[in-house]
mmCIF file of the N, C-alpha and C atoms, coordinates in Angstrom:
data_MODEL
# 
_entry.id   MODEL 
# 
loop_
_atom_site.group_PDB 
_atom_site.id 
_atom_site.type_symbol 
_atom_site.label_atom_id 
_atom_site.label_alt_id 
_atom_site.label_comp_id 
_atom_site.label_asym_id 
_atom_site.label_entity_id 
_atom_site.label_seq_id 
_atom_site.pdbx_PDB_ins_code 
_atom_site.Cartn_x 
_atom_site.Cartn_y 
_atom_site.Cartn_z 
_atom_site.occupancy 
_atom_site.B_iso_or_equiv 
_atom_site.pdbx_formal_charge 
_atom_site.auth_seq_id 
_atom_site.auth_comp_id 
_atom_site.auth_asym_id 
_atom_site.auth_atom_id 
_atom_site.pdbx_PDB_model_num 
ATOM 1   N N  . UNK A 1 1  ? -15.801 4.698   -20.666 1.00 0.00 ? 1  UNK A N  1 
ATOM 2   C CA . UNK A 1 1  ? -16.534 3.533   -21.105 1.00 0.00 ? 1  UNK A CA 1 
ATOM 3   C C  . UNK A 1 1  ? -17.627 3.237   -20.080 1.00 0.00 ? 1  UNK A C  1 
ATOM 4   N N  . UNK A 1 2  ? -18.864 3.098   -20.260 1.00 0.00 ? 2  UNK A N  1 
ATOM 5   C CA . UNK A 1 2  ? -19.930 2.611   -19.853 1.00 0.00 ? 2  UNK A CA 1 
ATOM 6   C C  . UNK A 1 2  ? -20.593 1.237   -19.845 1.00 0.00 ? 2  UNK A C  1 
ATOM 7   N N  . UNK A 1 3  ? -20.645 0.368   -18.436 1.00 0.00 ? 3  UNK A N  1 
ATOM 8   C CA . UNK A 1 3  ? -20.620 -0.326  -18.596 1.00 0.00 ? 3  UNK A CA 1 
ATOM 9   C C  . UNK A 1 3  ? -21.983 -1.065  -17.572 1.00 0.00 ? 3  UNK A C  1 
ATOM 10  N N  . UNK A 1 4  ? -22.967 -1.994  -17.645 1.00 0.00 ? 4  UNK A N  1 
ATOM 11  C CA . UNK A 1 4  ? -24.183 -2.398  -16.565 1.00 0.00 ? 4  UNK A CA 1 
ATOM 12  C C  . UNK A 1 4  ? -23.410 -2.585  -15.331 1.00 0.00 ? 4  UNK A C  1 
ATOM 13  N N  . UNK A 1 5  ? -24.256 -2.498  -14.514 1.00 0.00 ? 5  UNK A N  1 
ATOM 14  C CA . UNK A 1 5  ? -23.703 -2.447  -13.042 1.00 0.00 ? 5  UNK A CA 1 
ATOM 15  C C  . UNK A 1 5  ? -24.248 -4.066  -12.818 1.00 0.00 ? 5  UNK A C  1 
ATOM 16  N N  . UNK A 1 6  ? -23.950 -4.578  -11.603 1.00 0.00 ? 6  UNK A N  1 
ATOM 17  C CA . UNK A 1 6  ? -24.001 -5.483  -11.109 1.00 0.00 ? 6  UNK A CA 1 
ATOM 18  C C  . UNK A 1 6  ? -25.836 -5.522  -10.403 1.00 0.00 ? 6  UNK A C  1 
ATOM 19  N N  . UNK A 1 7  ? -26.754 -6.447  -10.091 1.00 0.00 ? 7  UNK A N  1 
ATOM 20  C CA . UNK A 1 7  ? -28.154 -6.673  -9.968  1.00 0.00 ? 7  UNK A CA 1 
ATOM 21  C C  . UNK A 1 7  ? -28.414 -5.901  -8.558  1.00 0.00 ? 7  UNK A C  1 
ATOM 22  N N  . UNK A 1 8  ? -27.287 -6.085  -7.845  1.00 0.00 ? 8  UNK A N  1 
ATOM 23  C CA . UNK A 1 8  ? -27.535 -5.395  -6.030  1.00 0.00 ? 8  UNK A CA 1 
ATOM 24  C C  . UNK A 1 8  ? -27.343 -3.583  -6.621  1.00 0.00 ? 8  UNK A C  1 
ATOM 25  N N  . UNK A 1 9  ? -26.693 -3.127  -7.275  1.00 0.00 ? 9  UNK A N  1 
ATOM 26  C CA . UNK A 1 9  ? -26.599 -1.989  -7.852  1.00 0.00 ? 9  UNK A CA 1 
ATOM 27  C C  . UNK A 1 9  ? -27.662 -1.408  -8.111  1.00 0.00 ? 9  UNK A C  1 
ATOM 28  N N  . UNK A 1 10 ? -28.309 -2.026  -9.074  1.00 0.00 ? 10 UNK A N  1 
ATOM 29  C CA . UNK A 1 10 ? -29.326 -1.741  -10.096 1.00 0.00 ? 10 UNK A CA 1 
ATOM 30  C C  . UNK A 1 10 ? -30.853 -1.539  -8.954  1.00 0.00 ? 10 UNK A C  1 
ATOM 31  N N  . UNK A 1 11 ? -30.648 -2.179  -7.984  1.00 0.00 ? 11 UNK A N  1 
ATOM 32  C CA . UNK A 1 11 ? -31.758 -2.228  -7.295  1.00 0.00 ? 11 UNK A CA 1 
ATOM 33  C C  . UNK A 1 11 ? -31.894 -0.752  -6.740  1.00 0.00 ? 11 UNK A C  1 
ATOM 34  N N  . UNK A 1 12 ? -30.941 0.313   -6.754  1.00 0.00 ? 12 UNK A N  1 
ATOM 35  C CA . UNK A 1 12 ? -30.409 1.838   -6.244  1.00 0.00 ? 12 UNK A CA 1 
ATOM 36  C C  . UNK A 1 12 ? -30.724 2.259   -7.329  1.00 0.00 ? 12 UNK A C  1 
ATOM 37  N N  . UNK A 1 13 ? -31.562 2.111   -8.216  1.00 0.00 ? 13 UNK A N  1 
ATOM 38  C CA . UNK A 1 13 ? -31.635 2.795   -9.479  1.00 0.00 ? 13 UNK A CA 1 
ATOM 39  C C  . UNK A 1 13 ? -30.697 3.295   -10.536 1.00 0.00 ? 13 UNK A C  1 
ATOM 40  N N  . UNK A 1 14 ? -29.135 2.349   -10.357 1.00 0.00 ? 14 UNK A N  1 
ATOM 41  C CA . UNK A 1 14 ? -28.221 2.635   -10.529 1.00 0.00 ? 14 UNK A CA 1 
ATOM 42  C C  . UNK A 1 14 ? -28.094 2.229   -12.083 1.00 0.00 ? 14 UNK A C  1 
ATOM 43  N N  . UNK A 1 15 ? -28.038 2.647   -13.298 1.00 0.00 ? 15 UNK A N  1 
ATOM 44  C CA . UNK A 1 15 ? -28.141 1.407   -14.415 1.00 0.00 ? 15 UNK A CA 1 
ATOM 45  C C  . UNK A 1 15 ? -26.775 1.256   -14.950 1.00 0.00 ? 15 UNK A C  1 
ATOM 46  N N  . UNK A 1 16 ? -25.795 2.238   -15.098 1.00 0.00 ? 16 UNK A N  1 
ATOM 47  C CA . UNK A 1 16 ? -24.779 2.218   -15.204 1.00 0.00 ? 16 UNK A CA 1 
ATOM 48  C C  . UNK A 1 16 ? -23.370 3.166   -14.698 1.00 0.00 ? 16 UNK A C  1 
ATOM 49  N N  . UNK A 1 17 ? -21.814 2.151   -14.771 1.00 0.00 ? 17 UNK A N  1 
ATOM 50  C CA . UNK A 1 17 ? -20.687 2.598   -14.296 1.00 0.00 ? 17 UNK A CA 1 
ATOM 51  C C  . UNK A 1 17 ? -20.167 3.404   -15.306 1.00 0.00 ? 17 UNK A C  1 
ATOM 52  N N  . UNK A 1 18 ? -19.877 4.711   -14.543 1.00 0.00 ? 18 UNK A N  1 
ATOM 53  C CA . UNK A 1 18 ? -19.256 5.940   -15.591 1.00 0.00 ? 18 UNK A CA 1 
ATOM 54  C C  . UNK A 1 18 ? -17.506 5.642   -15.843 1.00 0.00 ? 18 UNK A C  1 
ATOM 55  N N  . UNK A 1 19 ? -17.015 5.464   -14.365 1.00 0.00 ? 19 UNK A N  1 
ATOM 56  C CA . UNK A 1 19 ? -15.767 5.324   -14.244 1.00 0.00 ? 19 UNK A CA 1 
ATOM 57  C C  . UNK A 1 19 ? -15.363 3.644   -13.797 1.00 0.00 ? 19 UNK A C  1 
ATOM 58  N N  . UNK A 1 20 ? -14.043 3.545   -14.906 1.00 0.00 ? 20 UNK A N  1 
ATOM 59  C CA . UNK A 1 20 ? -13.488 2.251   -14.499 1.00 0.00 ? 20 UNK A CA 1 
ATOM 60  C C  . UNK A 1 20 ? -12.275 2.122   -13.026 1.00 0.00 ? 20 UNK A C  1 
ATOM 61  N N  . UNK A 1 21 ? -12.161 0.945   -12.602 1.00 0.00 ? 21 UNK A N  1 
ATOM 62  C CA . UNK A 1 21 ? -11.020 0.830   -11.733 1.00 0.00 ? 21 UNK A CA 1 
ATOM 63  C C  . UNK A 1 21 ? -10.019 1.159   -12.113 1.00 0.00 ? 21 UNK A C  1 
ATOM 64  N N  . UNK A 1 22 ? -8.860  1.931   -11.185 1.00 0.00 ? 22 UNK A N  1 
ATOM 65  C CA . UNK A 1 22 ? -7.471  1.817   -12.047 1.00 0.00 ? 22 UNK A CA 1 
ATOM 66  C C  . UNK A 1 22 ? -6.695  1.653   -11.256 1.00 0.00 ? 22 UNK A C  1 
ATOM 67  N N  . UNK A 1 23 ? -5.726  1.946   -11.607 1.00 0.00 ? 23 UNK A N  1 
ATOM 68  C CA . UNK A 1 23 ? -4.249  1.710   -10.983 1.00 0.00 ? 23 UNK A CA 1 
ATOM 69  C C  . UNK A 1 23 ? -3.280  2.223   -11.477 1.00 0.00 ? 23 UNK A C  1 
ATOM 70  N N  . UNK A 1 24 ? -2.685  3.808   -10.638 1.00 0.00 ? 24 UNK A N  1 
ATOM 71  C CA . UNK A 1 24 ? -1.766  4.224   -10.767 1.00 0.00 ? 24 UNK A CA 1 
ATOM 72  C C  . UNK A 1 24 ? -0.584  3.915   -10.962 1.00 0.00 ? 24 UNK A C  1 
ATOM 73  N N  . UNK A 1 25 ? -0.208  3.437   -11.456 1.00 0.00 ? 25 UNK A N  1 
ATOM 74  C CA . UNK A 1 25 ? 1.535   2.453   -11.973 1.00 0.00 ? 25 UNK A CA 1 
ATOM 75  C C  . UNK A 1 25 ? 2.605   3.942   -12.530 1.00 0.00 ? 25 UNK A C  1 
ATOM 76  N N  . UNK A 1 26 ? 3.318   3.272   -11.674 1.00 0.00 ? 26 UNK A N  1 
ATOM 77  C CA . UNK A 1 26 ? 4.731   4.439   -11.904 1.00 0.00 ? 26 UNK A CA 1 
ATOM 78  C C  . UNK A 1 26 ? 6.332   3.577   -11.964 1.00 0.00 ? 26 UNK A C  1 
ATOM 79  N N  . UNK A 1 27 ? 6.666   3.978   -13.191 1.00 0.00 ? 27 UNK A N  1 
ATOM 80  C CA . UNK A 1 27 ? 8.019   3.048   -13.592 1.00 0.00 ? 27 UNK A CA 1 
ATOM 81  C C  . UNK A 1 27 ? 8.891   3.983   -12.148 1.00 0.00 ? 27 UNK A C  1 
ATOM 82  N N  . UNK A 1 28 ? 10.034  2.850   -12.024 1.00 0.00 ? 28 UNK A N  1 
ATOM 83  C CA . UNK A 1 28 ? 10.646  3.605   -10.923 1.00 0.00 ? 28 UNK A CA 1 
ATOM 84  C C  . UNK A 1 28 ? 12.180  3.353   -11.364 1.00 0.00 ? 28 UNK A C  1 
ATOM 85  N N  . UNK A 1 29 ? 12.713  4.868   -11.360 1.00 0.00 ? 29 UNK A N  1 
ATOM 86  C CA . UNK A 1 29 ? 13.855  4.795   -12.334 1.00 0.00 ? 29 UNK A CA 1 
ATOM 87  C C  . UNK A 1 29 ? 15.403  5.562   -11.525 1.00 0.00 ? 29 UNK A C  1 
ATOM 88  N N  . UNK A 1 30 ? 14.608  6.320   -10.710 1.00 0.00 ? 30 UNK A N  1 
ATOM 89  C CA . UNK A 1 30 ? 15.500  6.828   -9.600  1.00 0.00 ? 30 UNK A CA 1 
ATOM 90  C C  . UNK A 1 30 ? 15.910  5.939   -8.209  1.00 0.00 ? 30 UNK A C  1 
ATOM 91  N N  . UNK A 1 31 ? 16.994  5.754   -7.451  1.00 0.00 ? 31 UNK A N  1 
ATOM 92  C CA . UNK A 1 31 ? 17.208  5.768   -6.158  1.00 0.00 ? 31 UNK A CA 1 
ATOM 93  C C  . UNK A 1 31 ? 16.141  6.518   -5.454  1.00 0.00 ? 31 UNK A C  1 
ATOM 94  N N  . UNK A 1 32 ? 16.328  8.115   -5.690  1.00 0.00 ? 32 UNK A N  1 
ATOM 95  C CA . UNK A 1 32 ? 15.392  8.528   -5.254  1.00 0.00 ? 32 UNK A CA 1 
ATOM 96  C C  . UNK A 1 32 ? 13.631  8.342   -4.852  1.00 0.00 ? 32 UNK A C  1 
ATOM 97  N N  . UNK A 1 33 ? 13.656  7.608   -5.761  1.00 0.00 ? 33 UNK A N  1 
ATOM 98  C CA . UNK A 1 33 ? 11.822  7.147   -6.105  1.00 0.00 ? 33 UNK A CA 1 
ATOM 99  C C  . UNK A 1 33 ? 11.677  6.090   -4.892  1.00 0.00 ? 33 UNK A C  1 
ATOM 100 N N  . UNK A 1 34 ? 13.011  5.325   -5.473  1.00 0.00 ? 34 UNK A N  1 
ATOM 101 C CA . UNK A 1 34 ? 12.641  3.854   -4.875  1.00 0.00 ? 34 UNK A CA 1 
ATOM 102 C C  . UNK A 1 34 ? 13.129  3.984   -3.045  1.00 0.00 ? 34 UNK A C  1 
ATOM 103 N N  . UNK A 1 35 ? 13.436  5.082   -2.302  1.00 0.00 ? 35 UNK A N  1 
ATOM 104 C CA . UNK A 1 35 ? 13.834  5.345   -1.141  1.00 0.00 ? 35 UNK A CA 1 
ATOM 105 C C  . UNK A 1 35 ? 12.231  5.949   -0.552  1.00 0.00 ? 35 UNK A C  1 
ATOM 106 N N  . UNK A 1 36 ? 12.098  6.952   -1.782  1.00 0.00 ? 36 UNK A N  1 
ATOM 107 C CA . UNK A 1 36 ? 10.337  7.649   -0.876  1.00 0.00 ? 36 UNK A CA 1 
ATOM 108 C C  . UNK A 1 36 ? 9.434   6.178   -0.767  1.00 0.00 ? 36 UNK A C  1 
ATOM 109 N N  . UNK A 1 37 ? 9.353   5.468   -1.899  1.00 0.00 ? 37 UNK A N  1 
ATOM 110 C CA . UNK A 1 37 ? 8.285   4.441   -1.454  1.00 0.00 ? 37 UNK A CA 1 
ATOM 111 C C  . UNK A 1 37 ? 8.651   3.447   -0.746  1.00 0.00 ? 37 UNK A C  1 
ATOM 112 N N  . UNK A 1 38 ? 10.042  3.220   -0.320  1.00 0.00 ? 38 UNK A N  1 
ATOM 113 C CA . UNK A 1 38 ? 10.135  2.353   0.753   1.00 0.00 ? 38 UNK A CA 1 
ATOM 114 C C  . UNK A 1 38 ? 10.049  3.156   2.258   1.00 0.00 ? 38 UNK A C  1 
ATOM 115 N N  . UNK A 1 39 ? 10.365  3.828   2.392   1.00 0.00 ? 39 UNK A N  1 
ATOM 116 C CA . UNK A 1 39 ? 10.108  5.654   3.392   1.00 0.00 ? 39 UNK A CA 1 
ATOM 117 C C  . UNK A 1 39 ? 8.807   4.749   4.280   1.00 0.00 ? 39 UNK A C  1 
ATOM 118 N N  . UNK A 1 40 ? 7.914   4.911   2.945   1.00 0.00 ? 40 UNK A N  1 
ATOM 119 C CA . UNK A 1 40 ? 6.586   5.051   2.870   1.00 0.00 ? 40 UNK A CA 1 
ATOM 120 C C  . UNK A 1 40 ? 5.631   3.746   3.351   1.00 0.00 ? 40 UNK A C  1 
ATOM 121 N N  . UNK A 1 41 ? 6.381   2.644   2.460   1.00 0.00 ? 41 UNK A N  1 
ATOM 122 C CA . UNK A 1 41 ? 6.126   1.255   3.176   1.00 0.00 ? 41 UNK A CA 1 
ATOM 123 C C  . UNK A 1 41 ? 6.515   0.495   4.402   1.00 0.00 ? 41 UNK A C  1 
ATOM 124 N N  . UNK A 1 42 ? 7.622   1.288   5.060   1.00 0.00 ? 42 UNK A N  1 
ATOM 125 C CA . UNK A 1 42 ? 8.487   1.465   6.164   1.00 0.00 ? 42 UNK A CA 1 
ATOM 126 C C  . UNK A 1 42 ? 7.611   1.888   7.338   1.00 0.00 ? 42 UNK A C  1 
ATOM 127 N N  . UNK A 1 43 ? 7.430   3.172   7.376   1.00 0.00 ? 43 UNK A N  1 
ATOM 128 C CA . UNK A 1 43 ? 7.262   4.015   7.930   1.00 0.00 ? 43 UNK A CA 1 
ATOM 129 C C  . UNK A 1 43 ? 5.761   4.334   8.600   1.00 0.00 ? 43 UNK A C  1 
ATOM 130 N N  . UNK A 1 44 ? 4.433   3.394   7.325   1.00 0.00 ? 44 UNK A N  1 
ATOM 131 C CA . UNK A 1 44 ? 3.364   3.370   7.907   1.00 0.00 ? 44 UNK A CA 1 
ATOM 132 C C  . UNK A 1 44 ? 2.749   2.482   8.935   1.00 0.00 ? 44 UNK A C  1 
ATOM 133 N N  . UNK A 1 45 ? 3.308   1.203   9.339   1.00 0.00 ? 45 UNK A N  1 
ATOM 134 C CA . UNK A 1 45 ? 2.758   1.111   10.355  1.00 0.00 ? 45 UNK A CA 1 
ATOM 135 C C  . UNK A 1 45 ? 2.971   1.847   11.939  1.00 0.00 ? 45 UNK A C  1 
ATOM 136 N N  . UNK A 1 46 ? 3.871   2.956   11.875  1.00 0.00 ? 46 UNK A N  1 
ATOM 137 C CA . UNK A 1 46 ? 4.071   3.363   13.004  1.00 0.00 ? 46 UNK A CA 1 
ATOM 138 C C  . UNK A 1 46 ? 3.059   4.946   12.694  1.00 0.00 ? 46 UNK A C  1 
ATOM 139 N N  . UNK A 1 47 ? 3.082   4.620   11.649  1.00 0.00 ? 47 UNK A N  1 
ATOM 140 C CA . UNK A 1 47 ? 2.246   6.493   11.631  1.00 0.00 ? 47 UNK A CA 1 
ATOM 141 C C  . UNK A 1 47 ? 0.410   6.682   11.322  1.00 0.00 ? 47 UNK A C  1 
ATOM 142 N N  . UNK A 1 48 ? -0.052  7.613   11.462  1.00 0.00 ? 48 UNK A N  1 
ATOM 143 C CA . UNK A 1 48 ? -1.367  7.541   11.693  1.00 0.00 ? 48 UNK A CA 1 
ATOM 144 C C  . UNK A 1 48 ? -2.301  6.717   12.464  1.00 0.00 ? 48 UNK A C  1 
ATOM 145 N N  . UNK A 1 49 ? -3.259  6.226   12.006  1.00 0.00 ? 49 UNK A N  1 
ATOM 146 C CA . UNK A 1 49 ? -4.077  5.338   12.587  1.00 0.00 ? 49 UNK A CA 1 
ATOM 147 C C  . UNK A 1 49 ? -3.376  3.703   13.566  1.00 0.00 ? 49 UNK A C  1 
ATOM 148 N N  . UNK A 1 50 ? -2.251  3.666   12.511  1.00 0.00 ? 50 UNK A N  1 
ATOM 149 C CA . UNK A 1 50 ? -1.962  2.645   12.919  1.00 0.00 ? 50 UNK A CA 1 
ATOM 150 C C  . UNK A 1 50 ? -1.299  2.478   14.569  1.00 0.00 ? 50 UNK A C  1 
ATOM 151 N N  . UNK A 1 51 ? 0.047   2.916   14.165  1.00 0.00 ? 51 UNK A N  1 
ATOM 152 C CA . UNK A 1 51 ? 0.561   3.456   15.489  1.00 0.00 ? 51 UNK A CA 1 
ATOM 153 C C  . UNK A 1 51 ? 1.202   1.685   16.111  1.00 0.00 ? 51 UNK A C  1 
ATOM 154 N N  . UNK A 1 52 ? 1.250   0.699   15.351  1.00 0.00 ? 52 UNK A N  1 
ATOM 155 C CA . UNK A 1 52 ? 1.538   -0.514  15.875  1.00 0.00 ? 52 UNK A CA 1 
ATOM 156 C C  . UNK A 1 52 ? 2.749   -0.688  16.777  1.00 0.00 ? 52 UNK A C  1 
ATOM 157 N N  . UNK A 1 53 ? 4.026   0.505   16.302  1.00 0.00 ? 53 UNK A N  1 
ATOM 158 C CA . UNK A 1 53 ? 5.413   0.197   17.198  1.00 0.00 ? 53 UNK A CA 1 
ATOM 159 C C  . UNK A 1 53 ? 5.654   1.659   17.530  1.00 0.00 ? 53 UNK A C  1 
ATOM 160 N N  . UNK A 1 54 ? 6.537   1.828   18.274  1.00 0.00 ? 54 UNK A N  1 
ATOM 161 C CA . UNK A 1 54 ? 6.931   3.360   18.492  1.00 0.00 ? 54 UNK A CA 1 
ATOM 162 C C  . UNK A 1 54 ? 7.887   3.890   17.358  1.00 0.00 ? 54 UNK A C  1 
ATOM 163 N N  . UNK A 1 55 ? 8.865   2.533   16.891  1.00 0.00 ? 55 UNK A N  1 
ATOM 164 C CA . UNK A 1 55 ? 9.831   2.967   16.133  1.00 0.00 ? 55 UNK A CA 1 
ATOM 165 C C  . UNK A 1 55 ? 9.699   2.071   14.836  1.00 0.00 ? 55 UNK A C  1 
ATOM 166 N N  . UNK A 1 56 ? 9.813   2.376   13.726  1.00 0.00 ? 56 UNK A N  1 
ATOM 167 C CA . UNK A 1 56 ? 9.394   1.833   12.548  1.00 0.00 ? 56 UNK A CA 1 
ATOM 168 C C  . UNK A 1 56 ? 10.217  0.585   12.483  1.00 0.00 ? 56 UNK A C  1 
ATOM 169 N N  . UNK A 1 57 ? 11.220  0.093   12.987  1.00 0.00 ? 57 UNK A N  1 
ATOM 170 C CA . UNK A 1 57 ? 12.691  -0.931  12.797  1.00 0.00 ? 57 UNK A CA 1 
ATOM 171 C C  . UNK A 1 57 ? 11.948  -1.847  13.502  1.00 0.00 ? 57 UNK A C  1 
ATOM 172 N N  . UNK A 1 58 ? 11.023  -1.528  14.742  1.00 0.00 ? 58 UNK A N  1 
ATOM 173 C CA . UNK A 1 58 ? 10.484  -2.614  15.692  1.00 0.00 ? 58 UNK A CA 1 
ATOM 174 C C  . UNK A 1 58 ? 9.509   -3.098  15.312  1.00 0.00 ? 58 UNK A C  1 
ATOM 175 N N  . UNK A 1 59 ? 8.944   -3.127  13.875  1.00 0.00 ? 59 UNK A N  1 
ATOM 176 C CA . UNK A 1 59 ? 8.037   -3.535  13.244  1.00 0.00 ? 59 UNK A CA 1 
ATOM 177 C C  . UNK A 1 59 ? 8.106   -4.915  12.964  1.00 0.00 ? 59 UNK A C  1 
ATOM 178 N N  . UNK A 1 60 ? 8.241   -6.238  13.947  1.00 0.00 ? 60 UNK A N  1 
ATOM 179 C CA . UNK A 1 60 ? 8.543   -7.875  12.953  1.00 0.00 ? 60 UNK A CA 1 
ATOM 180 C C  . UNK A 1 60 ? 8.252   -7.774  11.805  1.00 0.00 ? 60 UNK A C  1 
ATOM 181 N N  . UNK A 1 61 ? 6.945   -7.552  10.914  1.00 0.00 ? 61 UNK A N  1 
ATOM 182 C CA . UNK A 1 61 ? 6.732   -7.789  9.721   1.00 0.00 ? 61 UNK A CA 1 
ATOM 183 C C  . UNK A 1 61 ? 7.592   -7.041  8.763   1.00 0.00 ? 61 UNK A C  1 
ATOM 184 N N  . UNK A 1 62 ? 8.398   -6.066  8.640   1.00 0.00 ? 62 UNK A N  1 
ATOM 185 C CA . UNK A 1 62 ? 9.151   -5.147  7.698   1.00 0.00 ? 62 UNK A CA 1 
ATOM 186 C C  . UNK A 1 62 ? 9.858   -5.625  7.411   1.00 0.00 ? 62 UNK A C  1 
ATOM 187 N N  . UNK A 1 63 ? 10.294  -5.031  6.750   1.00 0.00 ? 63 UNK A N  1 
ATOM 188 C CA . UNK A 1 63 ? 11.982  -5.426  5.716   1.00 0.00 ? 63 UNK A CA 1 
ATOM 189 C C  . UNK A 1 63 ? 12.833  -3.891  6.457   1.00 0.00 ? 63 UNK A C  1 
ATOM 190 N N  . UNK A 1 64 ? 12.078  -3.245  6.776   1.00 0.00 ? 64 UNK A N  1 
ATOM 191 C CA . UNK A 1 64 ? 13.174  -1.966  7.521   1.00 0.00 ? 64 UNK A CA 1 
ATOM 192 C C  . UNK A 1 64 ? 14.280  -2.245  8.029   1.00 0.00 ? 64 UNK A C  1 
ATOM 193 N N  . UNK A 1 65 ? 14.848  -3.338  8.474   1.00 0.00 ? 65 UNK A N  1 
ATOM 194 C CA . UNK A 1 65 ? 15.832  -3.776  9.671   1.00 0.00 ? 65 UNK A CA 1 
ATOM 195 C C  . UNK A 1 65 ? 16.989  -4.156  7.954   1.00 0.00 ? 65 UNK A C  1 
ATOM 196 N N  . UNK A 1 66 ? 16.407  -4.518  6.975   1.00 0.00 ? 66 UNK A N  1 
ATOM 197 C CA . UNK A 1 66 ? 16.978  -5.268  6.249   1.00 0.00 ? 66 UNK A CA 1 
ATOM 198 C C  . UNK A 1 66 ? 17.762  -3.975  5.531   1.00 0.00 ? 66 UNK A C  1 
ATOM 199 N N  . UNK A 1 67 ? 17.253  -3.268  4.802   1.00 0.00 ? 67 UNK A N  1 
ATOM 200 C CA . UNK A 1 67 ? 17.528  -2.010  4.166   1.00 0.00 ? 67 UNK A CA 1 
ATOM 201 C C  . UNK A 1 67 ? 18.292  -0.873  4.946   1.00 0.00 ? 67 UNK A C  1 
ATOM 202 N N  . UNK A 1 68 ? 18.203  -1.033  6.375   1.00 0.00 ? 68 UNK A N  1 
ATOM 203 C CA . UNK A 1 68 ? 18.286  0.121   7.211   1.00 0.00 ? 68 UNK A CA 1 
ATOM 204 C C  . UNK A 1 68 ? 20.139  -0.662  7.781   1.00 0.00 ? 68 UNK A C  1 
ATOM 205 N N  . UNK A 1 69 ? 20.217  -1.885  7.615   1.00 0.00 ? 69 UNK A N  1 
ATOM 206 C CA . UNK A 1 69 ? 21.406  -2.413  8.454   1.00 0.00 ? 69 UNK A CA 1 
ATOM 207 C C  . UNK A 1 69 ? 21.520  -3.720  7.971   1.00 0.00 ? 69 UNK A C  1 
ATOM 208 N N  . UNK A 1 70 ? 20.565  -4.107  7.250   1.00 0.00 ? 70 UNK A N  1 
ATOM 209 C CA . UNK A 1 70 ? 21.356  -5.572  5.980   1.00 0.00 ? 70 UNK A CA 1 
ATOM 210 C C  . UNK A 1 70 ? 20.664  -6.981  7.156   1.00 0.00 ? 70 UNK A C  1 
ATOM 211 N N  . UNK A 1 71 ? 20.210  -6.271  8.215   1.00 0.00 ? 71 UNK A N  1 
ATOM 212 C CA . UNK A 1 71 ? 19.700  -7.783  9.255   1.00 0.00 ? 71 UNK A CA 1 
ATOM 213 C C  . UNK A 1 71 ? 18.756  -8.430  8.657   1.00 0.00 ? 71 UNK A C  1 
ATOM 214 N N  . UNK A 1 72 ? 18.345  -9.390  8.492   1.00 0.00 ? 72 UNK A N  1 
ATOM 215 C CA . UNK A 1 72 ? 17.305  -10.479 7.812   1.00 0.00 ? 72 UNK A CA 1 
ATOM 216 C C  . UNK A 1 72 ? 16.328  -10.400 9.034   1.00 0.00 ? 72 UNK A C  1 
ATOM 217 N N  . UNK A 1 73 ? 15.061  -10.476 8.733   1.00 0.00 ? 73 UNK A N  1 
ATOM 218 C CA . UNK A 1 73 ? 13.798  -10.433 9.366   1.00 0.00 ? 73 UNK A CA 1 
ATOM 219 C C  . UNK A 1 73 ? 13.432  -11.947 10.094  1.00 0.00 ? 73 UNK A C  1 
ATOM 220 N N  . UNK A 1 74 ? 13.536  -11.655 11.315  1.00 0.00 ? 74 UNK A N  1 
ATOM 221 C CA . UNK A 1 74 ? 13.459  -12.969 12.519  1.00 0.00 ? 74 UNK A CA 1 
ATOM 222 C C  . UNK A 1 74 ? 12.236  -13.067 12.394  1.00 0.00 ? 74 UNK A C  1 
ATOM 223 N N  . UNK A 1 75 ? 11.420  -13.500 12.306  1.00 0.00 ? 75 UNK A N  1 
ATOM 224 C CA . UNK A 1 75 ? 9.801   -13.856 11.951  1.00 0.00 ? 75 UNK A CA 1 
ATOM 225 C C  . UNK A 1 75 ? 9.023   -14.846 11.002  1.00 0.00 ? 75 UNK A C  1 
ATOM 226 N N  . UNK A 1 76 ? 8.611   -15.380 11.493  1.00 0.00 ? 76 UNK A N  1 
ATOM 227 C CA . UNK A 1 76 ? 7.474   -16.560 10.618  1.00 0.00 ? 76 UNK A CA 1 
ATOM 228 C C  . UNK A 1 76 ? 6.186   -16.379 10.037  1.00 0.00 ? 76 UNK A C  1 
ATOM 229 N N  . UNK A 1 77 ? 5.720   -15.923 8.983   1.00 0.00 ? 77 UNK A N  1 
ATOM 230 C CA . UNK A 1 77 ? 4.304   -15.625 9.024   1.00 0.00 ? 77 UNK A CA 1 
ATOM 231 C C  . UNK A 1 77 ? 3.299   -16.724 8.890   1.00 0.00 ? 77 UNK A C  1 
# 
């Protein structure tokens, strides 16, 4: 679907959007599923760029401590 671009766009000689926004949505039906994406939500602030704790559990903001050993998250946001 083709659709006008926005006026700051258009000023790039841009006249129209080929592709829409989306959002990958995935029903989650396994244990399995639902362990990789917590893995995953777990696991990134200690990995790549981020690098915020050494160990993913020492993260205040996570739920890791909760899932990993049932402890409730000491923190205020």
């Amino acid at each position: 679907m083709s659709d006008s671009v926005n006026p700051s766009e258009s000023q790039r000689t841009k006249k129209h959007e080929v592709f829409e926004d989306s959002f990958d949505c995935k029903e989650i039906i396994t244990e399995k599923f639902v362990r990789q994406k917590l893995n995953y939500i777990h696991k990134s602030p200690v990995s790549g760029k981020w690098k915020l704790v050494e160990h993913y559990l020492d993260y205040k903001y996570s739920s890791a401590g909760f899932y990993d050993s049932g402890e409730k998250a000491n923190c205020k946001l």
